[in-house]
C-alpha positions as CSV (number, residue, x, y, z in Angstrom):
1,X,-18.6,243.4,24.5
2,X,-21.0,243.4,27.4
3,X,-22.2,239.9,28.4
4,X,-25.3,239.2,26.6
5,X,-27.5,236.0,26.5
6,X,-30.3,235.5,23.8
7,X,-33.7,237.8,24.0
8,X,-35.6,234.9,25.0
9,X,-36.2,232.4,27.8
10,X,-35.2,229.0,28.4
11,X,-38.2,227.1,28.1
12,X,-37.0,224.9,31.6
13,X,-40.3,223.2,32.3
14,X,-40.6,221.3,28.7
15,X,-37.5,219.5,27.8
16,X,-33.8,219.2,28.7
17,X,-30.7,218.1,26.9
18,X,-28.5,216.5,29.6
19,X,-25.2,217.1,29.9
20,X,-22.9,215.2,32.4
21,X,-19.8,216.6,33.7
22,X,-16.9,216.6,36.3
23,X,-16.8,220.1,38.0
24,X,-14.3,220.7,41.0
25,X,-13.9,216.7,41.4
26,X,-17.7,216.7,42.0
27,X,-20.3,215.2,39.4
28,X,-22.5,217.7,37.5
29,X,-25.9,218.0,35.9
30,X,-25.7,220.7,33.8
31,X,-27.9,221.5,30.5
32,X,-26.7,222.2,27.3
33,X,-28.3,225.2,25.8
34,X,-27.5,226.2,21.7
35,X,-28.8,229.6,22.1
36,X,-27.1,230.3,24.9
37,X,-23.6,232.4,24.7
38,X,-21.9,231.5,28.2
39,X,-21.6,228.5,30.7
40,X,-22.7,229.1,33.7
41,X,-22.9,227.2,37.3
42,X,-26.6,228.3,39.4
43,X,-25.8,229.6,43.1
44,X,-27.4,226.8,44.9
45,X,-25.6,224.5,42.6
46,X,-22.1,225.8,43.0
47,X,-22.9,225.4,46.8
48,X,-23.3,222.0,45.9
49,X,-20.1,222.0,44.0
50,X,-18.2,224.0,46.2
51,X,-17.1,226.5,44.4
52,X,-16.2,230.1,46.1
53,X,-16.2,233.3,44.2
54,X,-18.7,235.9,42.8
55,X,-19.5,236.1,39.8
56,X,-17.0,234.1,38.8
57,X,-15.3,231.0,40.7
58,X,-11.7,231.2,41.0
59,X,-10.1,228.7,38.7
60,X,-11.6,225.2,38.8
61,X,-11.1,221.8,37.1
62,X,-13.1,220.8,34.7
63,X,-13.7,217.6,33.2
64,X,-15.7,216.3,30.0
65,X,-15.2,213.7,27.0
66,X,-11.8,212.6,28.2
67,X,-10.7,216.6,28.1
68,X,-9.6,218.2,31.9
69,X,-8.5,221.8,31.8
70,X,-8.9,224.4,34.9
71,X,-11.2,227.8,34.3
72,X,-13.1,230.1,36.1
73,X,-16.7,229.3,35.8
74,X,-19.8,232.4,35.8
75,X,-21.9,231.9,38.9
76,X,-25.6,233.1,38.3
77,X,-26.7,234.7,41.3
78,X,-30.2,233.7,42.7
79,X,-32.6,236.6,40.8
80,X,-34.9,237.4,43.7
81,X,-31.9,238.3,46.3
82,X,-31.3,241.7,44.9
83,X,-35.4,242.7,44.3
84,X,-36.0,245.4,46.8
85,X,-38.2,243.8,49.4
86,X,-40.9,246.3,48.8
87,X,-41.0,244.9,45.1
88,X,-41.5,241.5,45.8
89,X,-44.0,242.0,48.2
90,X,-45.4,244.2,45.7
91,X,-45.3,241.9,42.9
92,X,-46.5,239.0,45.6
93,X,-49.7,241.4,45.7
94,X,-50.6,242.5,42.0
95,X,-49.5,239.1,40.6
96,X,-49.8,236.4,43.7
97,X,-50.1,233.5,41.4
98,X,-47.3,234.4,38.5
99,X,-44.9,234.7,41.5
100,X,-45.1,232.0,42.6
101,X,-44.8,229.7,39.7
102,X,-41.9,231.8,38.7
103,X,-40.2,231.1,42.6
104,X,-41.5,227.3,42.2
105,X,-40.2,227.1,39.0
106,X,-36.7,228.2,40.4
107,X,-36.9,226.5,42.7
108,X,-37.3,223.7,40.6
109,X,-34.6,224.0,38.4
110,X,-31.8,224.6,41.2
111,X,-32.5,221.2,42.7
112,X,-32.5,219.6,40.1
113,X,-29.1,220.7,38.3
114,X,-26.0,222.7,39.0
115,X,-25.7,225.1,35.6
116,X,-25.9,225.5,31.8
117,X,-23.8,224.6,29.0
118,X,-23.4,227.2,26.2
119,X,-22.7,226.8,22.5
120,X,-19.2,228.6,22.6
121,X,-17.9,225.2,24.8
122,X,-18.9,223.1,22.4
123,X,-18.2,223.9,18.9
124,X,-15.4,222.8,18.2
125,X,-16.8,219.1,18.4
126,X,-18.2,217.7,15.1
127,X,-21.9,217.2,16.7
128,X,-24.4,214.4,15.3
129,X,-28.1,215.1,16.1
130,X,-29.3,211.7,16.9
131,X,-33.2,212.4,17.2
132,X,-33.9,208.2,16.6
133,X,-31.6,208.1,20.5
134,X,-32.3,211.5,21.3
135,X,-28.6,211.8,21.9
136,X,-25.9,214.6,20.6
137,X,-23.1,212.8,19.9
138,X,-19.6,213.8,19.0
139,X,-17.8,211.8,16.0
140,X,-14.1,212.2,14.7
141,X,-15.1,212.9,11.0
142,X,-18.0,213.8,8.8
143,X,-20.0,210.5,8.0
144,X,-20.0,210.1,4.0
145,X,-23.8,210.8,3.7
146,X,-23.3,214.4,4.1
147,X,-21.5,214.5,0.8
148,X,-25.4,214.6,-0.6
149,X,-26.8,217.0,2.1
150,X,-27.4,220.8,2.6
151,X,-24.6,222.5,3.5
152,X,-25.3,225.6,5.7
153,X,-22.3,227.9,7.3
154,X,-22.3,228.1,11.1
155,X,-22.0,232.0,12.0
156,X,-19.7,233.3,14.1
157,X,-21.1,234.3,18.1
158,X,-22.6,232.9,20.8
159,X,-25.4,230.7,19.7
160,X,-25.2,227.7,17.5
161,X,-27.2,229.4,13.9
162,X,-27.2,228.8,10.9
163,X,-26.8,231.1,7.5
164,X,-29.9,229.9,4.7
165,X,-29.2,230.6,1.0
166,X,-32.3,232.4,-0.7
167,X,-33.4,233.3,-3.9
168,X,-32.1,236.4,-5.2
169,X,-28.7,236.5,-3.4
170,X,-30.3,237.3,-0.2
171,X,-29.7,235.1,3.2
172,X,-31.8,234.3,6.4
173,X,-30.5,232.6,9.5
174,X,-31.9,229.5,11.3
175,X,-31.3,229.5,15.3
176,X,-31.2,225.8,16.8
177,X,-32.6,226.3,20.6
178,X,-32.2,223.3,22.4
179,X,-33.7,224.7,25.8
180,X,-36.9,224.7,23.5
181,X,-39.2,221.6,23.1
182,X,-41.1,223.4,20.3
183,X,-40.6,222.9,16.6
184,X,-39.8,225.7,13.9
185,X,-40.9,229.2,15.2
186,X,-41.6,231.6,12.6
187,X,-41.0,235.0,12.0
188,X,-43.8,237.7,11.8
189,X,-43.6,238.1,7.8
190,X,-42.8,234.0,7.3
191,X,-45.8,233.3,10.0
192,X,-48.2,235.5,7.8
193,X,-47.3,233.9,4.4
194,X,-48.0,230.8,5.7
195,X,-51.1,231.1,6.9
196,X,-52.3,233.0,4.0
197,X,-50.9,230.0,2.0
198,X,-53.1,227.6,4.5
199,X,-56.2,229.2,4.8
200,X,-58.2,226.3,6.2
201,X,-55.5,225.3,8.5
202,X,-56.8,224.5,12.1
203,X,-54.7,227.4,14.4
204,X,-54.5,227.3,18.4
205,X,-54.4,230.7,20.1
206,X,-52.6,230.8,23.7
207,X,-52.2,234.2,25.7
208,X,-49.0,234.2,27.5
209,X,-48.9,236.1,30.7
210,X,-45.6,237.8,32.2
211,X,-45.3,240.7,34.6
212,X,-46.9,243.3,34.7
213,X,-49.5,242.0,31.8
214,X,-50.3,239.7,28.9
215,X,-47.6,240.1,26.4
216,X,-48.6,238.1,23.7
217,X,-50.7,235.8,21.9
218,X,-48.8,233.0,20.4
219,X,-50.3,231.0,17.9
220,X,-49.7,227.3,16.7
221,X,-50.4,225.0,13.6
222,X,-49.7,221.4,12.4
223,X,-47.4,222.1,9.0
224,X,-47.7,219.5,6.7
225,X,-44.6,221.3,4.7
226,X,-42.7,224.3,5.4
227,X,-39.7,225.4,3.7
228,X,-36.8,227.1,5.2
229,X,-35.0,228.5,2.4
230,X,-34.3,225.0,0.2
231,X,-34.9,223.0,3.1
232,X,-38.3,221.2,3.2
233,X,-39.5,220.0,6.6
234,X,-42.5,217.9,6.7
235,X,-45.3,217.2,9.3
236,X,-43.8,219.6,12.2
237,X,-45.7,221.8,14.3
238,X,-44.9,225.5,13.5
239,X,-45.6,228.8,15.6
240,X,-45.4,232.4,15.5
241,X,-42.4,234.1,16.5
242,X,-42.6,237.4,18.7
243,X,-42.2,240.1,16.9
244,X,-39.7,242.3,18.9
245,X,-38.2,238.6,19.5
246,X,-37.5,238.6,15.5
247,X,-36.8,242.3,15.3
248,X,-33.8,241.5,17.8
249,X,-32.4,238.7,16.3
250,X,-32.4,240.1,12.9
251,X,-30.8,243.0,13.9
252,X,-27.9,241.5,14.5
253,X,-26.8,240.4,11.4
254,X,-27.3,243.4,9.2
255,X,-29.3,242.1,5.9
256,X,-31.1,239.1,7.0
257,X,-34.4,238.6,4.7
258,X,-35.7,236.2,6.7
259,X,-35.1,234.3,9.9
260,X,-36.4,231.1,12.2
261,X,-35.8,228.8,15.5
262,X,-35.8,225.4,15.8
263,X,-36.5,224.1,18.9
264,X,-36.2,220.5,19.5
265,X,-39.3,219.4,18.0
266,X,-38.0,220.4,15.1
267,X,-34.4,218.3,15.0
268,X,-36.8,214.9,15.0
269,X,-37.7,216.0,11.7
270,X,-34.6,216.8,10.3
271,X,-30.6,214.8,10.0
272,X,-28.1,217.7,11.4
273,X,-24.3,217.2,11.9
274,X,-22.7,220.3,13.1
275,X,-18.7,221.0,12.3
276,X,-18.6,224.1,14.2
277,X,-14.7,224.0,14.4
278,X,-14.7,224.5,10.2
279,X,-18.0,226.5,10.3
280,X,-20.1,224.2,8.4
281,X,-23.2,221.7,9.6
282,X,-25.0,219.4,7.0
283,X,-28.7,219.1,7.0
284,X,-31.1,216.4,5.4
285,X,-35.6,216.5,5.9
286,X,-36.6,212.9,7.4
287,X,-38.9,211.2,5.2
288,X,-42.8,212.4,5.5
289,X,-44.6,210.4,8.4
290,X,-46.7,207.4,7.0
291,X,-49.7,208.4,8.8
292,X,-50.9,211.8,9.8
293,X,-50.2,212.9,13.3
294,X,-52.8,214.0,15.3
295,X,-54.1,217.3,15.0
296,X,-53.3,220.3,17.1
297,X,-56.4,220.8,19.9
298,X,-57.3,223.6,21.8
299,X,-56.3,222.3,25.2
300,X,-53.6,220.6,23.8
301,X,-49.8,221.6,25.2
302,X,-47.1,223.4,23.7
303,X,-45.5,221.1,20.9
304,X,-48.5,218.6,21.5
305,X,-48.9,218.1,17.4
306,X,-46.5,215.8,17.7
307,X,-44.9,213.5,20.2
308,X,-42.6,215.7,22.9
309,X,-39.7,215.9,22.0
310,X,-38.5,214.4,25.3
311,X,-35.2,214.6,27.0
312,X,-32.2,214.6,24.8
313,X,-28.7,213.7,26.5
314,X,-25.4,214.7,25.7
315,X,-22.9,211.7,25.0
316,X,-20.2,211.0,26.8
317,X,-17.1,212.0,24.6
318,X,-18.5,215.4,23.6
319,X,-15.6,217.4,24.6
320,X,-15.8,221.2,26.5
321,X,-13.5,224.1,25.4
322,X,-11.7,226.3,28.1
323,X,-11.7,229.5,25.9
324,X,-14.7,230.8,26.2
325,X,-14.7,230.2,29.8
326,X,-12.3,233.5,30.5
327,X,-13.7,235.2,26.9
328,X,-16.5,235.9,29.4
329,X,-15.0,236.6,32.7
330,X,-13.1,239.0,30.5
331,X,-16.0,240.7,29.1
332,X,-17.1,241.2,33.0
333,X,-13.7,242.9,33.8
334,X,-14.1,245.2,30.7
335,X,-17.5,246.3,31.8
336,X,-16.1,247.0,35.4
337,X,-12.8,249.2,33.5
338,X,-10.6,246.5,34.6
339,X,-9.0,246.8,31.2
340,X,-5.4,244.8,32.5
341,X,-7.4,242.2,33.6
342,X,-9.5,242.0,30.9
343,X,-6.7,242.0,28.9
344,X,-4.8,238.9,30.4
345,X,-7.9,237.2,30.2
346,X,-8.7,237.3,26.8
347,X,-4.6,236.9,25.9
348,X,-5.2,233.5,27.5
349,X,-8.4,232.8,25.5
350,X,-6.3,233.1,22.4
351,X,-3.6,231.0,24.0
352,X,-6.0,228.2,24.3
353,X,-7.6,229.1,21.0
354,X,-6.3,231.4,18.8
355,X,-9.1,231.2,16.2
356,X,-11.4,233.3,18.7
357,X,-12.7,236.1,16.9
358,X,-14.6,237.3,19.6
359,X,-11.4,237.6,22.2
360,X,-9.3,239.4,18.7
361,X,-12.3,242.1,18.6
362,X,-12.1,242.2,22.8
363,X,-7.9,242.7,22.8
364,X,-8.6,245.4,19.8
365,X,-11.0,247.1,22.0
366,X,-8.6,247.2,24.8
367,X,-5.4,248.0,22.7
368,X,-7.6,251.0,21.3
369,X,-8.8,252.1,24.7
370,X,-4.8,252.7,25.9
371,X,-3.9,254.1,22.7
372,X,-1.9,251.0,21.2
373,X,-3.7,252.0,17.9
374,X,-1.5,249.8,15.6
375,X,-1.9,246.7,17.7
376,X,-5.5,247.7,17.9
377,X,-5.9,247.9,13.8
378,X,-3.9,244.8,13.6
379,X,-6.0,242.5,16.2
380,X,-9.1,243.6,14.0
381,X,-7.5,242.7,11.2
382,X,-7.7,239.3,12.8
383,X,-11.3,239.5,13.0
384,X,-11.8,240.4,9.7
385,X,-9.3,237.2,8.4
386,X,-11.3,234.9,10.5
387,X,-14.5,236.2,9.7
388,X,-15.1,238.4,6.4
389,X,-18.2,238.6,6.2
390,X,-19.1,238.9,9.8
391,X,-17.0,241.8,10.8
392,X,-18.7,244.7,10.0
393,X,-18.2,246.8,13.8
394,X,-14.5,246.1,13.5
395,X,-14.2,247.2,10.1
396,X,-15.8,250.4,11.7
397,X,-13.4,250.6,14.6
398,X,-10.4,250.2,12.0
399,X,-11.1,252.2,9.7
400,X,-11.7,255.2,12.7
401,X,-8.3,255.0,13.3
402,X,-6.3,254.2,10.1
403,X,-5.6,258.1,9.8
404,X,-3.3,257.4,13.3
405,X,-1.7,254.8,11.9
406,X,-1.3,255.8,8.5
407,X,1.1,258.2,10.2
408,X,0.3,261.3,7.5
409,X,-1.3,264.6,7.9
410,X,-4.8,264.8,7.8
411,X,-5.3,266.0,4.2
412,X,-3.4,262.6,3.2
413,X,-5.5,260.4,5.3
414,X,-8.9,262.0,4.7
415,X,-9.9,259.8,1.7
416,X,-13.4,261.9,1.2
417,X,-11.1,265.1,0.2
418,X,-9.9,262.6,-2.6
419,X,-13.0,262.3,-4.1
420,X,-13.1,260.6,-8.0
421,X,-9.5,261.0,-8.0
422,X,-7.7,257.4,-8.5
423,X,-4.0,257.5,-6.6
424,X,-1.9,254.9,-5.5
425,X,-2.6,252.9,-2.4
426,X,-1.7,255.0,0.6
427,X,-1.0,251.7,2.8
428,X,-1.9,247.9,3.2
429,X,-3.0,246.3,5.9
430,X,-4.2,242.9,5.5
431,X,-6.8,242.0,4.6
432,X,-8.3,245.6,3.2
433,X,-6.5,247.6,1.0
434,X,-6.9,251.3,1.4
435,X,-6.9,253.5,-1.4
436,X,-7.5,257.2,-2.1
437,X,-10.3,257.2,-3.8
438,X,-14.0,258.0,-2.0
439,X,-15.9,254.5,-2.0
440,X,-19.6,254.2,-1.2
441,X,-18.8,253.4,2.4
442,X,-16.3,251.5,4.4
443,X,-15.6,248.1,2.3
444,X,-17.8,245.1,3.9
445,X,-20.2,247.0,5.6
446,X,-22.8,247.0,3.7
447,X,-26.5,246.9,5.5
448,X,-28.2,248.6,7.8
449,X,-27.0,251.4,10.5
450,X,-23.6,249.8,10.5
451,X,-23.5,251.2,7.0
452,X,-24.7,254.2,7.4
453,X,-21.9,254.6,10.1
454,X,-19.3,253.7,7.3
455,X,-20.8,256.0,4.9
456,X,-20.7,258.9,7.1
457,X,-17.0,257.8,7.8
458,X,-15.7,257.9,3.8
459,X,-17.9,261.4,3.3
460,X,-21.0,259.9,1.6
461,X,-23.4,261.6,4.2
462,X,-22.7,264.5,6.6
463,X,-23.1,265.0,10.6
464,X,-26.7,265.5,9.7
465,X,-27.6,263.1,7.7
466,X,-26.1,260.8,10.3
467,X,-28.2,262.0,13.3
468,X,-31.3,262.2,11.4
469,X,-30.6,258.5,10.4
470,X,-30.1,257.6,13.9
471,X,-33.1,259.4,15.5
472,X,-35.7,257.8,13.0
473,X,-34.3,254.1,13.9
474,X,-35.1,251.8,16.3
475,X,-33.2,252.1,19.8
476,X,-32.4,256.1,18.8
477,X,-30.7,256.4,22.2
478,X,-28.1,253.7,21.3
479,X,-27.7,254.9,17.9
480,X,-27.4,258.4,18.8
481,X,-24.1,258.1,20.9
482,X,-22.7,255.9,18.3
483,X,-23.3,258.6,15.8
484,X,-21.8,261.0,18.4
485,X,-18.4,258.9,18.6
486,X,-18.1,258.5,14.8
487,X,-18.8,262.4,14.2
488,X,-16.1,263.3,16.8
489,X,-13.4,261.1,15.9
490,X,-13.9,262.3,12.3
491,X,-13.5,265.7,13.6
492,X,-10.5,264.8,15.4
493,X,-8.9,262.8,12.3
494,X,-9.9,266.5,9.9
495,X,-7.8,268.4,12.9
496,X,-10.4,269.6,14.8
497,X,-9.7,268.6,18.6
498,X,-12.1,271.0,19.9
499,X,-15.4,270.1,18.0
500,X,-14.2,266.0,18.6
501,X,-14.2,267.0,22.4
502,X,-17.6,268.4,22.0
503,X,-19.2,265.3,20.4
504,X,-17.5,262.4,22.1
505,X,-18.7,264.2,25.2
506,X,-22.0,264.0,24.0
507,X,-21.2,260.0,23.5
508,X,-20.0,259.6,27.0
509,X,-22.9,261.4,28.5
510,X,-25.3,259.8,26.5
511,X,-24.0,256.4,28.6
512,X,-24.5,253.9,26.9
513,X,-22.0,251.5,28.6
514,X,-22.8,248.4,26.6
515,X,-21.3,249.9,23.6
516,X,-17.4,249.8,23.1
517,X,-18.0,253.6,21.3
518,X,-18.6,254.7,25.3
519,X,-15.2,253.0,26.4
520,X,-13.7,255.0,23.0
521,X,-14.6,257.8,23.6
522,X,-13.5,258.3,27.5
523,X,-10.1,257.4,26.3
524,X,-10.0,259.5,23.8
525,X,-11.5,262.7,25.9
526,X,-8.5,261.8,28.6
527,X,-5.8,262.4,25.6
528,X,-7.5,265.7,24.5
529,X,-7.0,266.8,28.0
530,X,-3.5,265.7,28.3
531,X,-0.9,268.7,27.9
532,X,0.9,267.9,24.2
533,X,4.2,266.2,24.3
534,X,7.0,268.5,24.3
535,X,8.6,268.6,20.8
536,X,12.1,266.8,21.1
């Protein structure tokens, strides 16, 4: 639930996507960024806007496509205030020159606009991609054309991507990143077959310097054809996606095969109309170029294989959406434990917009955290209605607690001690039935550590099995105080209260407060230490 923006930068000095708006009576340049997973004002420009409160404004009108609605708006604090002053003078010393592009760059950007438009305010518009006007465009319905195009489902979350159909049942994901003027970034594994595909194809190398070092090299190539999945782009530069970058995004959506970015560059070569409302956009290749563009040089700039992408503009009637204005002041008051008002903000978002998977999940967590364990089961049940296939953590969190609200003795609710035995259903709760029979894991969880998690949970694999999975993962920390919380509220669902204090002990200390497992787990160590009811 903690308030998380995608794992890379916005590329600010290459392109921007304009987005006009009415904030607090006051006229607005903001930028709209696909990747991004909150709207957000800069400090300097809510000075301009006159808007009071930290981090978030108190409730302010805002105004776009015809739409006015009041919210309270994230305020992005200037970066360099809170750096210790030894730091920056430090940093001013070892890196003179990258500090001061960075503060110039800032600099930059605050003067020149107020804040940032994120995907979640936006989708429920059906977009047009209009790369011929370089406008995004809102239209009432779906123009007829896109009977005949691909169809690709628009995921669930923060950023605007896209799930690809591949061959053998498996899926990859595309990410549209309009802060980026580049064209189709591929993965490590996609970048390599590629290449080895095009072995006389001319590459440009570029080091690319952050504190304290050089980070990378990043690598660039004029594609005369790539295909993602079954769509075929022609004549678009392509480069190499960091690796970590890739590892990150992968990660999380268990069971990806395959994943890119498109960046701006990369929407001149394609039609997209995006129905984010019904989860659905409709893409179409342009025609090959007539002539060849010119070939990528050495000294040549970042998407220079082609003509810049330019800047691109919002139109006038896209419409904003309140909701996920207080989904993430929310998520702030959750992180600071102000679970009532977290609570009444996220009751609002689904006031506003009750198909908001993200604020069901967020009101589950909080109905779980006070012990409201039916409404808790029931709000994930939500999730899992809205978004089958993209609900793996809250079929996790559920299924932890269906031995409370199964309302039977342990024996009766521990389904592992049923093993190969077919019984009746012991209870329904839409949309899974649960049954007393061992299954290979918790139902729709099916990749990755997520799955692991569920096996562990339904008796496949034992404490053990579960920690030694965790350690030999990537982020072991993380992974290790979720294994903690899952071991101890098994324990506590088989009867034993003193080994589940023991483990989600070891989850709270481990501290990992991004996690809703960490927030779990203090409330349950409070009940353990809570004198039993007396017996009426």
């Amino acid at each position: 639930m903690a308030l998380v923006t995608r794992a890379w930068s916005i590329d600010f000095s290459t392109n921007f996507v304009d987005y006009k708006v009415l904030v607090n009576g006051h006229p607005a340049r903001m930028i709209f960024v696909s990747s991004l997973g909150a709207s957000l004002v800069l400090e300097e420009g809510a000075n301009r806007l006159k808007l009071k409160g930290n981090p978030f404004s108190a409730l302010t009108q805002v105004e776009s496509g015809g739409k006015e609605f009041s919210a309270p708006i994230l305020i992005f604090q200037d970066p360099l205030r809170n750096v210790p002053w030894v730091v920056r003078q430090l940093a001013k010393i070892s890196h003179p020159i990258l500090y001061h592009q960075f503060k110039r760059l800032y600099d930059q950007i605050t003067k020149s606009m107020e804040g940032v438009v994120g995907w979640p305010e936006v989708r429920n518009n059906i977009l047009v991609f209009d790369s011929d006007q370089r406008v995004i465009r809102r239209v009432e319905q779906l123009p007829p054309e896109t009977a005949h195009w691909l169809k690709l489902r628009v995921l669930p979350g923060g950023s605007l991507s896209l799930e690809v159909p591949l061959a053998g049942g498996k899926k990859g994901i595309i990410y549209i990143d309009t802060a980026d003027n580049r064209s189709i970034m591929l993965a490590p594994p996609q970048w390599k077959e590629w290449t080895q595909a095009h072995p006389a194809a001319n590459l440009v190398s570029r080091k690319v310097w952050g504190l304290p070092l050089i980070i990378s090299t990043e690598h660039e190539a004029l594609a005369d054809k790539v295909e993602i999945g079954p769509l075929t782009v022609t004549d678009a530069p392509i480069e190499d996606m960091d690796g970590d970058a890739a590892s990150r995004l992968r990660d999380e959506i268990p069971g990806l095969a395959a994943v890119w970015s498109l960046g701006m560059g990369a929407l001149g070569r394609i039609d997209l109309i995006v129905d984010g409302k019904n989860g659905w956009a409709y893409a179409h290749p342009k025609m090959p170029l007539p002539t060849a563009p010119p070939v990528v040089g050495k000294k040549s700039k970042k998407g220079a294989a082609l003509p810049p992408a330019g800047n691109w503009k919002v139109a006038d009637n896209v419409e904003l959406e309140a909701d996920g204005f207080f989904q993430r002041e929310g998520e702030y008051k959750w992180g600071m434990e102000d679970f009532k008002g977290a609570l009444a903000d996220f009751d609002r978002t689904l006031e506003i917009n009750p198909r908001n998977s993200d604020a069901w999940s967020d009101r589950g967590a909080v109905k779980e955290y006070e012990g409201d364990f039916t409404e808790a089961v029931s709000n994930y049940d939500k999730v899992i209605e809205l978004q089958p296939d993209y609900s793996e953590w809250e079929r996790l969190y559920r299924h932890a607690l269906l031995w409370r609200v199964l309302a039977g003795p342990p024996a009766e609710t521990d389904l592992a001690a049923k093993a190969g035995q077919p019984s009746p259903a012991a209870a329904t709760l839409k949309p899974v039935e649960v049954v007393g029979v061992r299954p290979e894991g918790v139902p729709g969880v099916e990749y990755g550590w997520p799955k692991k998690l569920g096996q562990f949970l339904v008796g496949r694999i034992d404490e053990n099995a579960l920690l030694e999975a965790a350690k030999k993962s990537g982020d072991a920390d993380e992974k290790k105080a979720l294994a903690y919380y899952y071991i101890g509220m098994r324990r506590l669902s088989l009867g034993d209260p003193a080994g589940a204090r023991v483990w989600l002990g070891k989850c709270q200390h481990a501290g990992q407060k991004g996690d809703d497992e960490y927030y779990f787990a203090v409330s349950e160590l409070k009940r353990l230490s809570e004198p039993p009811s007396p017996k009426k």
